[in-house]
C-alpha positions as CSV (number, residue, x, y, z in Angstrom):
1,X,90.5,103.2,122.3
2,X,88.7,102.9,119.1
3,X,85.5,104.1,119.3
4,X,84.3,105.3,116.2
5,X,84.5,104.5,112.6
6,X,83.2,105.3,108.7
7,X,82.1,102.8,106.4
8,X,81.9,104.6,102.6
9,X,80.6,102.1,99.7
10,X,82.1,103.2,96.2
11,X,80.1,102.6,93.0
12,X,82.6,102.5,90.2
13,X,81.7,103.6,86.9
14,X,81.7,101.4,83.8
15,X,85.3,100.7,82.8
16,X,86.6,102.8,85.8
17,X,87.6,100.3,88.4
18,X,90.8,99.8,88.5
19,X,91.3,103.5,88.3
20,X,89.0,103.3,91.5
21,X,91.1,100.3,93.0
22,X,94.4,102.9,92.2
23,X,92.9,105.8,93.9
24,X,92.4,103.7,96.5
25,X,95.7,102.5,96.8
26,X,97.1,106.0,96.5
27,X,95.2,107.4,99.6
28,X,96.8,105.0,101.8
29,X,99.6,107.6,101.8
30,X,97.3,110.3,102.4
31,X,96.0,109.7,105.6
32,X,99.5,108.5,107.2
33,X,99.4,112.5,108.4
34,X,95.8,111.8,110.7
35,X,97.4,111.3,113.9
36,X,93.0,110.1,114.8
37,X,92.7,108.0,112.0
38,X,93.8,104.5,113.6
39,X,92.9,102.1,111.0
40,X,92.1,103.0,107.2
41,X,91.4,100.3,104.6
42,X,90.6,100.8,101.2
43,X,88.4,97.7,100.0
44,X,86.8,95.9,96.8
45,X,83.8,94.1,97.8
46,X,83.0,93.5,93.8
47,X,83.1,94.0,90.2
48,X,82.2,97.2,90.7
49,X,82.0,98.4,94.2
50,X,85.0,99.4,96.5
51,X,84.9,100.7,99.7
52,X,86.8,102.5,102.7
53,X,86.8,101.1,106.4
54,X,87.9,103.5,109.1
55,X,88.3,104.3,112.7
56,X,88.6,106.8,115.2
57,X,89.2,107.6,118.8
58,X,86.8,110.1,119.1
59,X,84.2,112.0,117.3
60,X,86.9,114.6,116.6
61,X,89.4,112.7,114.8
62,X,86.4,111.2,112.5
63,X,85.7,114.9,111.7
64,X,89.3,115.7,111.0
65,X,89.4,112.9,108.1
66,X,86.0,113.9,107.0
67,X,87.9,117.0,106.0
68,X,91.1,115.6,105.1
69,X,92.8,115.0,102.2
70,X,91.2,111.8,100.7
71,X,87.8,113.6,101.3
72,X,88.9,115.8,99.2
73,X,90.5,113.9,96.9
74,X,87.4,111.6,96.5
75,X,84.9,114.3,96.1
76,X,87.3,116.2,93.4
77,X,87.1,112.5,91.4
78,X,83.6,111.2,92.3
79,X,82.0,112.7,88.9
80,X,84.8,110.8,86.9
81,X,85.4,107.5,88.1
82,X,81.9,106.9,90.5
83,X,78.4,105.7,88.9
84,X,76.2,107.6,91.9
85,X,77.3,109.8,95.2
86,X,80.1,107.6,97.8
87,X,77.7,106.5,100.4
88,X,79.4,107.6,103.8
89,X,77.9,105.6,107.6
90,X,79.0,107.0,110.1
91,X,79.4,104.1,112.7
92,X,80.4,102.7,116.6
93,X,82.6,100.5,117.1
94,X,81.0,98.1,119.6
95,X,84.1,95.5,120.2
96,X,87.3,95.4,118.1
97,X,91.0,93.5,118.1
């Protein structure tokens, strides 16, 4: 059951979103190795701002991607290709298809 999920909005800077939109793209392949992480989207919601969608089973498996590889990855590039810190909500998934 999914129970848990993240919702990270991505502030791209100046002349830097598409390399945000590819980064994106690219972690798809990254998180095919979380066994937990059920769903992973990688989203523009604007000129500017992109985002990641996520979910869980458990409180574990969030944790688990929160240490992962496109955690990693992100915080590595945030300095070069974000305009201020990834804002990371930690949410519950209250009904889902």
């Amino acid at each position: 059951m999914i129970a848990l999920g993240l919702l990270v909005r991505l502030e791209a800077k100046p002349g830097k979103e598409q390399e945000v939109a590819d980064f994106l793209k690219s972690g798809l392949s990254l998180v095919m190795d979380e066994p937990d992480t059920v769903t992973w989207y990688g989203i523009k919601i604007g000129k500017s701002t992109f985002g990641i969608f996520d979910t869980f089973p458990d409180e574990a498996g969030r944790n688990a991607h929160l240490a992962g590889k496109v955690a990693a990855a992100l915080m590595a590039n945030a300095s070069e290709l974000l305009a201020s810190d990834p804002v990371i909500e930690k949410i519950e998934i209250l009904a889902s298809k």
